[in-house]
MARMI-356119 format. One record per residue: residue in one letter; chain; x, y, z of N, C-alpha, C in turn. Coordinates in steps of 0.02 Angstrom, whole numbers, plus 50000, padded with zeros to 5 digits. Layout:
  resn  chain  n_east  n_north   n_up  ca_east  ca_north  ca_up  c_east  c_north   c_up
     a      A       X        Y      Z        X         Y      Z       X        Y      Z
...
***
This chain:
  resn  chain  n_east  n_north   n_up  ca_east  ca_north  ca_up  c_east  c_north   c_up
     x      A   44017    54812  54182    43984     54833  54120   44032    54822  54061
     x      A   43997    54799  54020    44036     54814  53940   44029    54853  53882
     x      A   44040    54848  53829    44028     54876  53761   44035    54812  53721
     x      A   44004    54829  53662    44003     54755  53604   44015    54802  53548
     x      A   44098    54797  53506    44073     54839  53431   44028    54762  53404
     x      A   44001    54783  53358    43974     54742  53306   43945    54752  53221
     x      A   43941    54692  53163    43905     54715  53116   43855    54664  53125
     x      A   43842    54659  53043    43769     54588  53066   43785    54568  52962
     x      A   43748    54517  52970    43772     54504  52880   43681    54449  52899
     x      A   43661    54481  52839    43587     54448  52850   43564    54431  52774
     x      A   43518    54373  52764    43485     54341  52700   43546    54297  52658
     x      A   43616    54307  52658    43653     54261  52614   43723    54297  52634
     x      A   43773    54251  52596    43847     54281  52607   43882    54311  52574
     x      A   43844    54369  52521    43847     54408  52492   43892    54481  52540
     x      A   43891    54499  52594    43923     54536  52619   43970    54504  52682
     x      A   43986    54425  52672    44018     54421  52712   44102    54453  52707
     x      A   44161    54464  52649    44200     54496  52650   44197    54542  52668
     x      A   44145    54585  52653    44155     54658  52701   44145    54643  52783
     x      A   44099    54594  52803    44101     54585  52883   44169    54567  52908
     x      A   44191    54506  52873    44269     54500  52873   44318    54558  52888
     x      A   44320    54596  52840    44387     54660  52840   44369    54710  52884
     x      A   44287    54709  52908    44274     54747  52964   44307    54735  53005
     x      A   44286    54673  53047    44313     54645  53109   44390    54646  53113
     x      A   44428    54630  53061    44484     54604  53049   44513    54692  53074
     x      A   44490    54761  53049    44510     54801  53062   44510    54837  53132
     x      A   44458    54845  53144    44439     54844  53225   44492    54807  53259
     x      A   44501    54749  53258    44564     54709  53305   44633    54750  53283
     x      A   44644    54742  53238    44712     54794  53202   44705    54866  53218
     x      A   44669    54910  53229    44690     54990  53275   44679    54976  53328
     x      A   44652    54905  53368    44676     54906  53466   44603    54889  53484
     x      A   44554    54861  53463    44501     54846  53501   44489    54802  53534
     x      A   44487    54816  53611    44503     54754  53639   44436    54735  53668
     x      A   44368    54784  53642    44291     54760  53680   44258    54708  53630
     x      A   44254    54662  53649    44219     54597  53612   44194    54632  53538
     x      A   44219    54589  53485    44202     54622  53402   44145    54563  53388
     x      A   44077    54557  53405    44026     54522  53372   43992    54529  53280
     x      A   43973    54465  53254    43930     54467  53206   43872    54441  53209
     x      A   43831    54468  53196    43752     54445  53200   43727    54406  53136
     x      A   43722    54363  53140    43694     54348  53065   43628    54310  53075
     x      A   43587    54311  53015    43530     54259  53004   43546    54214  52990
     x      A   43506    54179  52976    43506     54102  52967   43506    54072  52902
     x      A   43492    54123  52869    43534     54122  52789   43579    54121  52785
     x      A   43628    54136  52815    43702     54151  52804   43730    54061  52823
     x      A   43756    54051  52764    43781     53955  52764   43821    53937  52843
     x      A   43818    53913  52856    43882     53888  52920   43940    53903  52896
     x      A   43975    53854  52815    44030     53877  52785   44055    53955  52825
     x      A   44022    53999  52804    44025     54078  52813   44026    54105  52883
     x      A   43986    54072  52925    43971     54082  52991   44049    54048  53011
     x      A   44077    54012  52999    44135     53954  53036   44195    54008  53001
     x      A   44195    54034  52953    44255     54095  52927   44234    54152  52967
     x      A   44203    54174  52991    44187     54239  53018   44209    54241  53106
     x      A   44209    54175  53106    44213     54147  53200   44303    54144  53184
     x      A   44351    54161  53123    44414     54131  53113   44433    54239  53121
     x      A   44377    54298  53144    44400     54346  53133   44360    54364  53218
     x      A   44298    54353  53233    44249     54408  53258   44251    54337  53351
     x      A   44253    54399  53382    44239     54350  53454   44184    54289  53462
     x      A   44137    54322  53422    44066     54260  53415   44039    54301  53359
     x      A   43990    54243  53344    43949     54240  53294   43873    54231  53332
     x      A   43824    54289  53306    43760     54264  53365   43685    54270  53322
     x      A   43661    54234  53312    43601     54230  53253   43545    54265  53271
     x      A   43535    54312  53242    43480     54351  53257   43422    54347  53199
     x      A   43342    54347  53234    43288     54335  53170   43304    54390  53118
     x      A   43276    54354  53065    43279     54424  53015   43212    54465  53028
     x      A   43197    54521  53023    43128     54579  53037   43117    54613  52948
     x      A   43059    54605  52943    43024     54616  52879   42971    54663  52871
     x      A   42972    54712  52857    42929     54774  52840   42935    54776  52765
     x      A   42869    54754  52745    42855     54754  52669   42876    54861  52641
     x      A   42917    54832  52606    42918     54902  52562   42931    54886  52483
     x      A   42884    54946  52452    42882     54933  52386   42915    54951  52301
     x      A   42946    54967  52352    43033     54999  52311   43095    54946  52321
     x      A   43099    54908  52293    43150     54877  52268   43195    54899  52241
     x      A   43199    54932  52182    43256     54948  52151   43302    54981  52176
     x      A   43353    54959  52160    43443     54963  52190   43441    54927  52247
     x      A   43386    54910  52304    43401     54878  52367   43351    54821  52360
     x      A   43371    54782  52350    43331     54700  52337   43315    54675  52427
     x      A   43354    54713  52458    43348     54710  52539   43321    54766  52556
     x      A   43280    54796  52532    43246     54877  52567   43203    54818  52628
     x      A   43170    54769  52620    43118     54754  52653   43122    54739  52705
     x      A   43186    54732  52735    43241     54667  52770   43288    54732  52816
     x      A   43286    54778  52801    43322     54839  52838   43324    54850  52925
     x      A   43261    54820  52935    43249     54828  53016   43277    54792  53067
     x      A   43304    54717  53001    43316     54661  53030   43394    54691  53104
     x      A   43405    54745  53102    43475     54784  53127   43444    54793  53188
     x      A   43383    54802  53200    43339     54814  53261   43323    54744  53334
     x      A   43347    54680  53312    43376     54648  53342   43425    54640  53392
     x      A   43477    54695  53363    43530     54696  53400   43523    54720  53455
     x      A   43469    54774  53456    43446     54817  53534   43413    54789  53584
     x      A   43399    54699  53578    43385     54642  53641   43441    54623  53668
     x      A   43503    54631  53647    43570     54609  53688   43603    54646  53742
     x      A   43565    54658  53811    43572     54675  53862   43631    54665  53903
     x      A   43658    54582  53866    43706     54551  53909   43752    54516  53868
     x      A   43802    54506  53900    43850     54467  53843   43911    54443  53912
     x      A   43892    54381  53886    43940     54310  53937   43931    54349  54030
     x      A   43863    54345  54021    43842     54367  54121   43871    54425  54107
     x      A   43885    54457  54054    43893     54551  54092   43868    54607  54086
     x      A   43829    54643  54106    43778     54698  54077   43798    54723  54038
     x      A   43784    54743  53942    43806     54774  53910   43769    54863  53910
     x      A   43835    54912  53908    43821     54966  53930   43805    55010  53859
     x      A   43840    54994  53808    43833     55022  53733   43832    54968  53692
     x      A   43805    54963  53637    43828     54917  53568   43836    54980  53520
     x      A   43894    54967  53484    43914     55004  53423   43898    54943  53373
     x      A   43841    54972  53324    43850     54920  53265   43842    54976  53211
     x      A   43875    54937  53147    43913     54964  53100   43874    54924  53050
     x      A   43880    54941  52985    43865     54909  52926   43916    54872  52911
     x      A   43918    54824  52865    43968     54776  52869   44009    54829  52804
     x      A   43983    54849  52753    44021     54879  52714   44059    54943  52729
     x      A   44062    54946  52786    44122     55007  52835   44191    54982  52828
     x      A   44235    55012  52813    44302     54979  52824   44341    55047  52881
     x      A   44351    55025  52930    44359     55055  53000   44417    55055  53004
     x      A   44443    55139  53010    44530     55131  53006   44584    55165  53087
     x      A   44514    55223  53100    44562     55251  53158   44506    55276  53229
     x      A   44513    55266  53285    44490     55296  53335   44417    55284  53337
     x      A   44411    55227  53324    44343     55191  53344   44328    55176  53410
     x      A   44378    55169  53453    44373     55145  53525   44339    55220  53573
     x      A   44344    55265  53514    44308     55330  53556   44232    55336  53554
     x      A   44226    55284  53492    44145     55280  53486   44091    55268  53550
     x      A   44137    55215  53596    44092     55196  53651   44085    55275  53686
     x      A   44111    55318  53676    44092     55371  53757   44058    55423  53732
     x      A   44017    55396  53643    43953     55454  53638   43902    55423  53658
     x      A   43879    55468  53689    43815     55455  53728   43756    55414  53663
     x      A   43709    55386  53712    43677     55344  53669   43591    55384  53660
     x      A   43563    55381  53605    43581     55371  53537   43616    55404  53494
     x      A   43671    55383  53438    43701     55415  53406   43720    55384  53366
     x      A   43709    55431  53294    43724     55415  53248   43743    55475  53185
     x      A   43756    55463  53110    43796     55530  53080   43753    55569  53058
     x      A   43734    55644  53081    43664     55691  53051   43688    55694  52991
     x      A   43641    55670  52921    43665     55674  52878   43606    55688  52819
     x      A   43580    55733  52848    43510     55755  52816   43506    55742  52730
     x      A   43563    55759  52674    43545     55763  52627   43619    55717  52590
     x      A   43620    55692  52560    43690     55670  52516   43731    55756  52489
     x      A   43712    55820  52485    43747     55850  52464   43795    55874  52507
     x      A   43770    55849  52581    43813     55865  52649   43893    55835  52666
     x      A   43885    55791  52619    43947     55743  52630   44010    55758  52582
     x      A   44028    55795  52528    44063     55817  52487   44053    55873  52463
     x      A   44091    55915  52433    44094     55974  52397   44101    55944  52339
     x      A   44053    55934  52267    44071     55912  52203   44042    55968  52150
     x      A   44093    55975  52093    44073     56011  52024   44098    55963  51954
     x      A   44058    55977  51927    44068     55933  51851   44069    55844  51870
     x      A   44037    55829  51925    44063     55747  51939   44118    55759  51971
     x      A   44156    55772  52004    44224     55785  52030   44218    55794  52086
     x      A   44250    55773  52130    44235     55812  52197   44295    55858  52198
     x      A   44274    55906  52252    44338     55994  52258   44347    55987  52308
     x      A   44424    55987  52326    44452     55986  52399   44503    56043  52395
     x      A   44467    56093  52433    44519     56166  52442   44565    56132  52487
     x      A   44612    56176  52481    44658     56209  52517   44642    56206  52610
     x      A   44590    56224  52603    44559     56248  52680   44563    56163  52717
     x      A   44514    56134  52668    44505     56059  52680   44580    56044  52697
     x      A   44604    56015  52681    44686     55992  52685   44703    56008  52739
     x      A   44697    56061  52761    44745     56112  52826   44695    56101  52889
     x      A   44631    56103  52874    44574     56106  52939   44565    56015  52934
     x      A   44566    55972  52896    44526     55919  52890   44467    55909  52920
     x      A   44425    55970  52903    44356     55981  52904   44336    56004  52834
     x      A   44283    55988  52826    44238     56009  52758   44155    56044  52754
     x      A   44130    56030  52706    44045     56039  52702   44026    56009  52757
     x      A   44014    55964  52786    43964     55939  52835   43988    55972  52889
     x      A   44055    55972  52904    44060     56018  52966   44041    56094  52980
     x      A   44039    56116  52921    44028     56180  52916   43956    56193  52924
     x      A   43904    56141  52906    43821     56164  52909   43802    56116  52978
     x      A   43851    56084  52995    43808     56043  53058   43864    56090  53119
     x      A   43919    56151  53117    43932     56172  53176   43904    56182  53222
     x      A   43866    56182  53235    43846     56191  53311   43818    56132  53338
     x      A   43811    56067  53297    43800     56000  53333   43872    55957  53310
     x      A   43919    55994  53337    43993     55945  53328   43970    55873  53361
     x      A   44039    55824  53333    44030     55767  53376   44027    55754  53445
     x      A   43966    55718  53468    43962     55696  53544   43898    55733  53545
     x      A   43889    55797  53514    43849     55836  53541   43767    55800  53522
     x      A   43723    55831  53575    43628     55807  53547   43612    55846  53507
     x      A   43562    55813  53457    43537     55829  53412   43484    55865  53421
     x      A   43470    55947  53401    43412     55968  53437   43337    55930  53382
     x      A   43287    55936  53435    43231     55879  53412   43203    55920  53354
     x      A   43210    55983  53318    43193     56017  53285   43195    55975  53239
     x      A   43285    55971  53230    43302     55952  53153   43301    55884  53152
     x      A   43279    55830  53207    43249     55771  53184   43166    55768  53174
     x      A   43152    55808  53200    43073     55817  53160   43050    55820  53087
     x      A   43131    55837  53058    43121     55859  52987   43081    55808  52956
     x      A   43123    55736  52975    43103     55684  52912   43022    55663  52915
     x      A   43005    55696  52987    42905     55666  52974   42896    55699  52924
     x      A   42914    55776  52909    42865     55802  52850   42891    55822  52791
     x      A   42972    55786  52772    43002     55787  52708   43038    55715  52705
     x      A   43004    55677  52665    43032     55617  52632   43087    55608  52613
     x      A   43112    55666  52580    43161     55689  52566   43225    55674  52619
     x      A   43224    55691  52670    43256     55706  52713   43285    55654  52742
     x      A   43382    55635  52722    43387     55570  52770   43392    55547  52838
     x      A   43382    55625  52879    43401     55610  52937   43464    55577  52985
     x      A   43462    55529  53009    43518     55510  53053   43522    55426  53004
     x      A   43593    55446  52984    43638     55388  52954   43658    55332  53011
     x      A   43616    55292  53001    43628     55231  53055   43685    55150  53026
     x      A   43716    55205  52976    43765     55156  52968   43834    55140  53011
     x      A   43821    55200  53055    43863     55172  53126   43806    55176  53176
     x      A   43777    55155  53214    43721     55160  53272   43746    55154  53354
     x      A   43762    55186  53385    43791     55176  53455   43728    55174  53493
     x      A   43695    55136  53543    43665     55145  53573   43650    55083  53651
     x      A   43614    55124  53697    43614     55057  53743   43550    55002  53722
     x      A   43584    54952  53729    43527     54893  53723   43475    54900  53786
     x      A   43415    54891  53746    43335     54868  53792   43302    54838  53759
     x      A   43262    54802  53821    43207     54754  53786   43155    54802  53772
     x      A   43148    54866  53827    43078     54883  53819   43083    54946  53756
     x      A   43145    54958  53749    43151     54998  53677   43126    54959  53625
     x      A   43168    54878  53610    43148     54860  53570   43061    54824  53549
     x      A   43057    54830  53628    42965     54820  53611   42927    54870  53566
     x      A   42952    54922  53602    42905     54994  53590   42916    55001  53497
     x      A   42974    54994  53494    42977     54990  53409   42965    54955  53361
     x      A   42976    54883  53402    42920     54833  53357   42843    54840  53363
     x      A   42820    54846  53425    42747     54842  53429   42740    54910  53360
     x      A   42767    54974  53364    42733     55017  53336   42753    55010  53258
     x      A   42798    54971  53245    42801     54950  53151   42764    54887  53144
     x      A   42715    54857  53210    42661     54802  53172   42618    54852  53161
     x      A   42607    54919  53162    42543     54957  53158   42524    54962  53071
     x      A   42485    54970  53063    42467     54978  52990   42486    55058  52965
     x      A   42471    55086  53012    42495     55171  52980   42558    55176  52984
     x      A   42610    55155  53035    42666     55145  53034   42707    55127  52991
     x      A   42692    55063  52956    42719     55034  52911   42699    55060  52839
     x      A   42624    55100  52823    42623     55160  52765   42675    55210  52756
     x      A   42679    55242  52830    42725     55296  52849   42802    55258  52803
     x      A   42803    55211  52824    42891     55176  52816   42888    55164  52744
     x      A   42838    55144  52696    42849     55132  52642   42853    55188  52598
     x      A   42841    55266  52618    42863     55306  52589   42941    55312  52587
     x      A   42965    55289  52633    43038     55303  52633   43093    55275  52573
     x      A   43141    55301  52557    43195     55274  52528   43238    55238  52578
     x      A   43261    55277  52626    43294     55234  52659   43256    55245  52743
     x      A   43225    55163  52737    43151     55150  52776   43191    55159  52858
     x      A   43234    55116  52852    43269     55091  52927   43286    55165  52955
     x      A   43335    55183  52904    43351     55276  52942   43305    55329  52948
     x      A   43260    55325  52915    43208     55401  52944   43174    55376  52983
     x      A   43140    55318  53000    43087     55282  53030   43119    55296  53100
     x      A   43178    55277  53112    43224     55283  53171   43257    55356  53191
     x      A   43254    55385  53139    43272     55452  53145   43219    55505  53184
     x      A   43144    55475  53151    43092     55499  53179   43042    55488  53239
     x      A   43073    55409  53247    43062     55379  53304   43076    55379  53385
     x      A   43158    55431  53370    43191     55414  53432   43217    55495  53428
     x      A   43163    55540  53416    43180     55612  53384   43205    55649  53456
     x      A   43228    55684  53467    43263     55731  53542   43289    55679  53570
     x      A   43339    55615  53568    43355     55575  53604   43441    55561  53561
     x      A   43444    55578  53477    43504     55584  53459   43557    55634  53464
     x      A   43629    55600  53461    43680     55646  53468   43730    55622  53410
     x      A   43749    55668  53384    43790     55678  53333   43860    55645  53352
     x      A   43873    55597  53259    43940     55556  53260   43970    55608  53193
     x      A   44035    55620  53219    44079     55657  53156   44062    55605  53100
     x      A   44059    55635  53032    44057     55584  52979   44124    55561  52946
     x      A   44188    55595  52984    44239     55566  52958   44243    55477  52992
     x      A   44201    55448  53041    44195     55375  53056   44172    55352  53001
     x      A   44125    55381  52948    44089     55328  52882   44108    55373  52823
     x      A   44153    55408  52821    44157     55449  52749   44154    55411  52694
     x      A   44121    55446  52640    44093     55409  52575   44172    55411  52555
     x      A   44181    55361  52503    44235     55352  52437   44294    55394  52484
     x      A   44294    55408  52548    44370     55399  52569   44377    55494  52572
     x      A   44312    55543  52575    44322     55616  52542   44347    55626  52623
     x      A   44384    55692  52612    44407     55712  52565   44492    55681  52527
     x      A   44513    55650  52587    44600     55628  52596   44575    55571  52639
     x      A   44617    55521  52631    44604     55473  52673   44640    55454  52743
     x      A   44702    55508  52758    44728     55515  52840   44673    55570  52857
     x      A   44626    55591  52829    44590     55636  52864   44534    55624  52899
     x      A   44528    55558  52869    44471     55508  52905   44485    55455  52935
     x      A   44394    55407  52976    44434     55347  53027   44392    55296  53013
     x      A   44350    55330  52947    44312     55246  52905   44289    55267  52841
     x      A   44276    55204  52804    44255     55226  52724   44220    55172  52740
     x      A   44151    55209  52704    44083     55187  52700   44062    55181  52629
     x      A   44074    55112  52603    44072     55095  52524   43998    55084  52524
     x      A   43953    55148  52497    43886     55136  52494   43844    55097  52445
     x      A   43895    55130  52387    43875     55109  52316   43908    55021  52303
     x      A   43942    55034  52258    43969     54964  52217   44042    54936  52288
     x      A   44030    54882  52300    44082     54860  52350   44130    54849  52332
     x      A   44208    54860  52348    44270     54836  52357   44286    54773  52349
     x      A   44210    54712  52348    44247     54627  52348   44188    54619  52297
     x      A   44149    54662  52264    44111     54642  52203   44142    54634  52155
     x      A   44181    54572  52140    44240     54564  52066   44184    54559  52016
     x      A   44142    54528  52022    44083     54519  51952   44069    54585  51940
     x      A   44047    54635  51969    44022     54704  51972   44051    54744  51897
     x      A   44013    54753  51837    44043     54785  51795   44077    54858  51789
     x      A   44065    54859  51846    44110     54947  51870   44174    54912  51907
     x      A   44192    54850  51920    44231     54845  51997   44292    54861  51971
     x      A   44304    54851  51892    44375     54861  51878   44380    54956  51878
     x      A   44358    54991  51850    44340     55057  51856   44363    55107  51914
     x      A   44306    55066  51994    44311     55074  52045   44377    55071  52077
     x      A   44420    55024  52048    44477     54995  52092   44524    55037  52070
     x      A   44524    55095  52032    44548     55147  52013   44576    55188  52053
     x      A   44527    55189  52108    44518     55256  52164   44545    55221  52236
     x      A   44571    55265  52276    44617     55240  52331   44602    55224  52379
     x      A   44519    55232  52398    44477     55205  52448   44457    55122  52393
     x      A   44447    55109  52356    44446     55044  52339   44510    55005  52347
     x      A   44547    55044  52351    44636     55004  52344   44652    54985  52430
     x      A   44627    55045  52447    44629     55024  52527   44593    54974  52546
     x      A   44546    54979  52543    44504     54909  52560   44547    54840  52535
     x      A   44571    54830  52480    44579     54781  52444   44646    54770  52477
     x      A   44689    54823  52494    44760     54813  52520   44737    54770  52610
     x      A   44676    54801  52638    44682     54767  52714   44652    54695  52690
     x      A   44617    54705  52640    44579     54630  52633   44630    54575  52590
     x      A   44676    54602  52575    44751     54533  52558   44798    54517  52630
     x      A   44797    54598  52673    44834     54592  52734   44804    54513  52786
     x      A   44750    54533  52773    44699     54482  52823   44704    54435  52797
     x      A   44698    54392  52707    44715     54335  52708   44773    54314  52714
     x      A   44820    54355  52720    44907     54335  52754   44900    54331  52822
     x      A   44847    54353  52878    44868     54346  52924   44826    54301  52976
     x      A   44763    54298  52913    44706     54241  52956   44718    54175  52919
     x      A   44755    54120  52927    44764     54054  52884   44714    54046  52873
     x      A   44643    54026  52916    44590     53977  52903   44545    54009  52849
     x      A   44549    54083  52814    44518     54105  52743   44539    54078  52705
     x      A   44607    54066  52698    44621     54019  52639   44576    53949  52610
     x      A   44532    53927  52653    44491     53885  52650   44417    53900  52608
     x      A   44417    53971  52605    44358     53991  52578   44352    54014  52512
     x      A   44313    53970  52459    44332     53973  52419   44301    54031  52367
     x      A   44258    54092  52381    44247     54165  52389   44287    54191  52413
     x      A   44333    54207  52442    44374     54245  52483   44450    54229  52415
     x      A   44471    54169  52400    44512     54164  52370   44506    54184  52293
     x      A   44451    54175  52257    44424     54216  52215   44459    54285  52208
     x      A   44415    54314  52273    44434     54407  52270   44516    54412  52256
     x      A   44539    54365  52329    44600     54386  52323   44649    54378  52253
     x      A   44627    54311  52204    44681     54317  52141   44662    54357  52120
     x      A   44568    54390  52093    44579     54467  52062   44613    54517  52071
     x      A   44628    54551  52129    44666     54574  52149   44734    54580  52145
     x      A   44751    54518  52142    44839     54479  52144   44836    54523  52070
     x      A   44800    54486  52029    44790     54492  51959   44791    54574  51937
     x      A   44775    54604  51978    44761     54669  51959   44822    54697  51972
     x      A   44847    54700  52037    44898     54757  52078   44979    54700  52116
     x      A   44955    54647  52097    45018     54609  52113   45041    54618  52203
     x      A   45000    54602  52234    45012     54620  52316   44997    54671  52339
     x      A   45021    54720  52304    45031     54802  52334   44968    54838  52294
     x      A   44910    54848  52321    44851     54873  52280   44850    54958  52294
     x      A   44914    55001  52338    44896     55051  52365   44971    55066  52332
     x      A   44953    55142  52315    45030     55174  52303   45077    55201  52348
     x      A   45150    55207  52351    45182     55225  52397   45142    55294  52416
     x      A   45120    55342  52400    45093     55399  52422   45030    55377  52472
     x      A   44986    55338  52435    44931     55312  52475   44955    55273  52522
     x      A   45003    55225  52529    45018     55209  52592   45042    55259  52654
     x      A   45072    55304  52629    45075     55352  52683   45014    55393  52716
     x      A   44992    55381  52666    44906     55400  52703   44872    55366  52735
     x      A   44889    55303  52712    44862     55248  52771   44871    55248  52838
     x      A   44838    55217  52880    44835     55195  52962   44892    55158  52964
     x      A   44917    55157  52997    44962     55129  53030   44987    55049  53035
     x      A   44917    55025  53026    44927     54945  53042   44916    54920  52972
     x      A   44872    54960  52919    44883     54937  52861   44956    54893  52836
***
């Protein structure tokens, strides 16, 4: 048996740097279970042939399309399912695959990911509301005292009794059928075992017409749909694996999950702003490490882009001596 971590980069090569510094990180804290990328067939070869210079293989998966009618901020709301692919890969080079961990490509993965394979499958981060993930006043986020010393926070404190590993009772995934509101299970890390007949059962029931009404209420279609789909069957991932903007300290966590504006968006009229804060600096510090240590990026002529902004900005060293001590290790 095996495990596959993986991300997927789908419609163009707009997130291929972040698939890049994914993979690139995963190999750098010790992963030694095959690191796959899934991509469509949008994604240029150029991009596909740099990604094969980081990730064990590269494996093309269709894109999946559920019309939704909310566009704004996600020009890809429609295209979200296309992640549901990944749950036909049963096997990988003749060997039964026992888990796939797939990740969003905009994860930058720093510590103790290799523990991900031994939560039971399905699992992903209960993350019912955005106010769960930080303690903030005035725009600011507040990090007591307590935080620092426990490196636990808000989410641990309202999800105690479903710590990590643990199942999700089917109560509180019932929520999202009858509050829209409700984000349910954050499938921006997704651990689960691959099937064909899972992935039947979930396609056949999003060709349904009520199904796909149901989904276009959603904001975020892919996570409640799945949240509500596969309800008494999830188990809880600590959210220090995807913590937003790096909260509360960044040795206190083992991924930053850049939801908003990305780390390699140089056009982005916030990016200079962003690069302010030490979860952007981190990213930017592993993503110069990697073009020092992968030659064949140098070839890409997006990738070299980012990196003179950068140069341009922080002159090599994009992290401060303090923040490097907060860093992982292999940074």
């Amino acid at each position: 048996m095996s495990y596959l971590y993986s991300t997927f980069v789908m419609r163009n090569d707009s997130f291929i740097p972040g698939a890049l510094v994914f993979g690139y990180s995963l190999k750098k804290q010790g992963i030694t279970d095959p690191v796959i990328c899934f991509v469509t067939n949008e994604v240029s070869p150029s991009a596909q042939g740099h990604l094969r210079s980081v990730f064990d293989e590269v494996i093309m998966i269709d894109s999946v399309e559920i019309p939704h009618p909310n566009q704004k901020g996600r020009q890809d709301r429609s295209f979200l399912f296309t992640r549901l692919e990944i749950l036909k890969y049963t096997h990988y080079q003749g060997q039964k695959i026992e888990k796939i961990i797939v990740c969003d490509s905009d994860i930058l993965p720093l510590a103790n990911y290799q523990d991900l394979k031994e939560v039971p499958s399905h699992a992903a981060i209960l993350n019912e509301s955005k106010d769960t993930t930080a303690v903030i006043e005035d725009h600011q986020y507040v990090i007591s005292p307590a935080v620092l010393e426990t490196g636990t926070w808000r989410w641990h404190e309202i999800y105690k009794d479903i710590p990590h590993g643990t199942k999700v009772p089917k109560s509180i995934t019932d929520r999202v059928l009858t509050d829209e509101s409700n984000l349910g299970m954050n499938t921006s890390i997704w651990v689960f075992k691959p099937s064909n007949d899972s992935y039947k059962t979930l396609m056949n029931d999003l060709a349904k017409e009520a199904t796909q009404e149901k989904v276009q209420t959603y904001n975020w279609p892919e996570m409640q749909y799945l949240t509500g789909s596969l309800s008494g069957q999830w188990h809880n991932i600590d959210i220090k694996y995807a913590s937003f903007n790096g909260y509360p300290r960044i040795d206190l966590v083992y991924g930053i999950h850049f939801a908003g504006v990305k780390p390699w968006a140089i056009q982005h009229r916030s990016f200079e702003h962003y690069s302010k804060f030490p979860d952007f600096r981190l990213w930017q510090a592993v993503f110069l490490k990697m073009m020092r240590d992968v030659k064949g990026l140098s070839h890409y002529p997006k990738l070299l882009r980012i990196k003179e902004v950068i140069y341009d900005q922080f002159k090599d060293e994009p992290v401060t001596p303090t923040e490097r001590h907060h860093a992982p290790y292999w940074v």
